[in-house]
C-alpha positions as CSV (number, residue, x, y, z in Angstrom):
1,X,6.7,2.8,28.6
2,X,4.6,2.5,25.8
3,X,5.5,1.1,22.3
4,X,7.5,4.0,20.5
5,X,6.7,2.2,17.0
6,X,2.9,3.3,17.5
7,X,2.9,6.6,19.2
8,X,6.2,8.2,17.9
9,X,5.5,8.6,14.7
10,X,2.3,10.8,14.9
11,X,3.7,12.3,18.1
12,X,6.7,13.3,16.6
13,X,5.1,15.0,14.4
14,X,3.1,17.1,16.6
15,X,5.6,18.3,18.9
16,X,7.9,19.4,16.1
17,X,5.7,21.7,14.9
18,X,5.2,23.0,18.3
19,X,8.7,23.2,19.0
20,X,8.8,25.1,15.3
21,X,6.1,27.2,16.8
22,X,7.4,27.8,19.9
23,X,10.7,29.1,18.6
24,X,9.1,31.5,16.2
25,X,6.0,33.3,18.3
26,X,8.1,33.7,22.1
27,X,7.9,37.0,22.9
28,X,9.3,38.9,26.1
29,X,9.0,35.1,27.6
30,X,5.5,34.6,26.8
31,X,4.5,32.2,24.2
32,X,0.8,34.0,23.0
33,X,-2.2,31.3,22.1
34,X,-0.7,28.4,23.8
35,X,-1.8,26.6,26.8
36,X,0.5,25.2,29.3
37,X,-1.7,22.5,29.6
38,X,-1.4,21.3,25.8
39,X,2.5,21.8,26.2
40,X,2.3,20.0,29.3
41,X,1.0,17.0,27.9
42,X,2.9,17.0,24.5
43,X,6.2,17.0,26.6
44,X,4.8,14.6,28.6
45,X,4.0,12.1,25.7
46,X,7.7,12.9,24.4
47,X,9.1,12.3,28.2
48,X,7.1,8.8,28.3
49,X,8.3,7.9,25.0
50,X,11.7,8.6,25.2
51,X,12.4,8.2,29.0
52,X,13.7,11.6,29.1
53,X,12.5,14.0,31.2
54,X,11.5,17.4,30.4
55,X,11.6,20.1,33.4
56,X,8.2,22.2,33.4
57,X,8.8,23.7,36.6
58,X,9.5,27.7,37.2
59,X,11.9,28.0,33.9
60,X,10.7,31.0,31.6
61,X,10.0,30.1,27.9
62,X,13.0,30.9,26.3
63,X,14.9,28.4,28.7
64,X,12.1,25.9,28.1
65,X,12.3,25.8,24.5
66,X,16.3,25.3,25.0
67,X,15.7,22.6,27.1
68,X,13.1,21.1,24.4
69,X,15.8,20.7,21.8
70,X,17.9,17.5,22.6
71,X,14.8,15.0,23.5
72,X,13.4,16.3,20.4
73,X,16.6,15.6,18.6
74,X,16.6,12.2,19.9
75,X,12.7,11.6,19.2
76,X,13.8,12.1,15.5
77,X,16.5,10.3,15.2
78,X,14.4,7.3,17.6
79,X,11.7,8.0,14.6
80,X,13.9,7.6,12.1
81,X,15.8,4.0,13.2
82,X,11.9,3.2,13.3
83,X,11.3,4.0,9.5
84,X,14.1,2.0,8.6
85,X,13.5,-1.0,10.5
86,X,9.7,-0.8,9.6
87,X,11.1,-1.3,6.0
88,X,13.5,-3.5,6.2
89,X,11.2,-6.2,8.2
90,X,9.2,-8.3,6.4
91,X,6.7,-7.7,4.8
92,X,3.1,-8.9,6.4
93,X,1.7,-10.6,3.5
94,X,4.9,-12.7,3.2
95,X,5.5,-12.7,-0.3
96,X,9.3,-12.5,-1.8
97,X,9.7,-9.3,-4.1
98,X,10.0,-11.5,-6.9
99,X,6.0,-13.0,-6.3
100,X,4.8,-9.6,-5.8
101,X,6.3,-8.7,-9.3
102,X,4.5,-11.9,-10.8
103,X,1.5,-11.0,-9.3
104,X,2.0,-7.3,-10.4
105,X,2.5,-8.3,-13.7
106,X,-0.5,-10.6,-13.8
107,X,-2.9,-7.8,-12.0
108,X,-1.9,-5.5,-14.6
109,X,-2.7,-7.9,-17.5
110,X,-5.6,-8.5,-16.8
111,X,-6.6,-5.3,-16.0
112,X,-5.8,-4.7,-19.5
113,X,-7.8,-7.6,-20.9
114,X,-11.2,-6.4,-18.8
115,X,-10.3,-2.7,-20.6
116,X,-10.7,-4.5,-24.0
117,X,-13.5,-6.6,-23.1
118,X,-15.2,-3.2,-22.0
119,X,-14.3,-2.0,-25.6
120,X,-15.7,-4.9,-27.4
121,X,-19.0,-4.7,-25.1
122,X,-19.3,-1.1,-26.0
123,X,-18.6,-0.9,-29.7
124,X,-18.1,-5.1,-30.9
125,X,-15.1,-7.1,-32.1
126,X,-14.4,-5.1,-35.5
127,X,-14.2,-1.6,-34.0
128,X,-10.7,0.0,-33.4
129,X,-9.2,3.1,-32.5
130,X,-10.4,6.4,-34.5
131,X,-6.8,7.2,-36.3
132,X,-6.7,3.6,-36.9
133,X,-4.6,0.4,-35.1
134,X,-5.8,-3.2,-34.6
135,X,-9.3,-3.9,-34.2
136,X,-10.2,-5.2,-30.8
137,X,-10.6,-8.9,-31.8
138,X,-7.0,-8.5,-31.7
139,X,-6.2,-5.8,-29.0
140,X,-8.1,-9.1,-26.9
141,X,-6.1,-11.9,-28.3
142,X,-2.8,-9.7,-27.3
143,X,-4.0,-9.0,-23.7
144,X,-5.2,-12.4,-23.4
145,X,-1.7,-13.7,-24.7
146,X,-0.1,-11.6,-21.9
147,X,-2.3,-13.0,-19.1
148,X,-1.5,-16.5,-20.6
149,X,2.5,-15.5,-20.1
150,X,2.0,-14.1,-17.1
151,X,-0.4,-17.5,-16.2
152,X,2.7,-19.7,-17.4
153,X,5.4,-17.6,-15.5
154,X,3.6,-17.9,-12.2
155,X,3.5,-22.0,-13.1
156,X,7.2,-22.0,-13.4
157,X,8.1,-20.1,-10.8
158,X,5.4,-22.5,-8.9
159,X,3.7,-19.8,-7.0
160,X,0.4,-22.1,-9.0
161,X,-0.7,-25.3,-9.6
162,X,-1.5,-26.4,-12.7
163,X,-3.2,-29.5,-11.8
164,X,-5.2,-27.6,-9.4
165,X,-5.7,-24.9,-12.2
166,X,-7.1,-27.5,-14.7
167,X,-9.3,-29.6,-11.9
168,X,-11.1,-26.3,-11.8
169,X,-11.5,-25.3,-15.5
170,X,-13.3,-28.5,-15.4
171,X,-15.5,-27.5,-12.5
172,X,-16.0,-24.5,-13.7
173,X,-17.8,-26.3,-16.9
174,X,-20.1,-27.8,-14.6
175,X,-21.2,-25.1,-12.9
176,X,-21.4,-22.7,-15.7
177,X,-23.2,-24.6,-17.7
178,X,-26.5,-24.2,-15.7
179,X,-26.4,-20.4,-16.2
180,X,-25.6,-19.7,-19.9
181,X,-28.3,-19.5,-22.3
182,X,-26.0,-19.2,-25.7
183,X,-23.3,-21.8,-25.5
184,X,-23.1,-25.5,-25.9
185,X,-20.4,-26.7,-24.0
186,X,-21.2,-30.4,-24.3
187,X,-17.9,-31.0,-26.2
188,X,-15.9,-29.5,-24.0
189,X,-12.8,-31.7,-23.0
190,X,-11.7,-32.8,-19.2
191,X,-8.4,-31.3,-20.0
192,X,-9.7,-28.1,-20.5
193,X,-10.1,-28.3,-24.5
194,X,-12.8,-27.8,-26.9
């Protein structure tokens, strides 16, 4: 028997719109535009699935989509104890709800902050808004502010290191160093100050 959790779902799903289509388009015990051979297969999918077999053999159509109806039912009721124990397992990456909020919050921060720099790039530090607002100088120092918070959070709820944070503000002073053509960062701190 092969593992219901990958083939149900997208199985399922197929064979209840045949079924649907089945019930509609049967006509004097002839189902028009199908081939046995795709209904064949589909109910022997559900059969292997489920462990319920499906008889094939002799019946006309209107008896065979009778007999369709309960290992359907119990496909969706099987796909549906499925759904709910896919969400209430763990999730793969292993993080607690509240960590994937801190990292939410942080994402979305900083997405904000890069949105400003983009500003700044595009139109400098004193621009703002046409019907007026704070400049961007500001609209940075706010988004920046809110990356700090959502920094210091994710300190205190230790999902970070702040030793390990500072150790590589300090390496990063090294290696930057070599590349920038505009800054002097020769009184730059070990702690991370200027």
């Amino acid at each position: 028997m092969k593992n219901s959790k990958e083939i149900l779902p997208n199985t399922l799903e197929g064979l209840n719109a045949l079924y649907s289509f089945l019930e509609t388009e049967v006509h004097d015990g002839f189902v028009w535009g199908i081939n046995p051979k795709l209904i064949k297969d589909a109910m022997g999918i559900l059969s292997e699935v489920l462990g319920v077999g499906v008889v094939l053999d002799g019946t006309d159509s209107e008896t065979f989509i009778a007999s369709l109806a309960l290992p359907l039912a119990k496909a969706n009721a099987i796909n549906q104890s499925i759904s709910e124990e896919i969400n209430m397992e763990e999730h793969f990456n292993k993080l607690t709800p509240a960590e994937a909020e801190r990292l939410s919050i942080l994402l979305e921060e900083m997405g904000e902050a890069i949105q400003i720099i983009g500003k700044i790039q595009r139109h400098g530090y004193a621009s703002h808004h046409p019907e007026g607002g704070p400049n961007n100088r500001v609209l940075l120092e706010v988004e920046l502010g809110h990356v700090i918070f959502a920094y210091k959070l994710m300190i205190a709820r230790t999902d970070l290191n702040k030793t390990n944070i500072v150790r590589n503000i300090c390496n990063k002073k090294m290696t930057v160093s070599k590349y920038t053509h505009h800054q002097n960062l020769n009184h730059y701190e070990e702690d991370g100050r200027f």
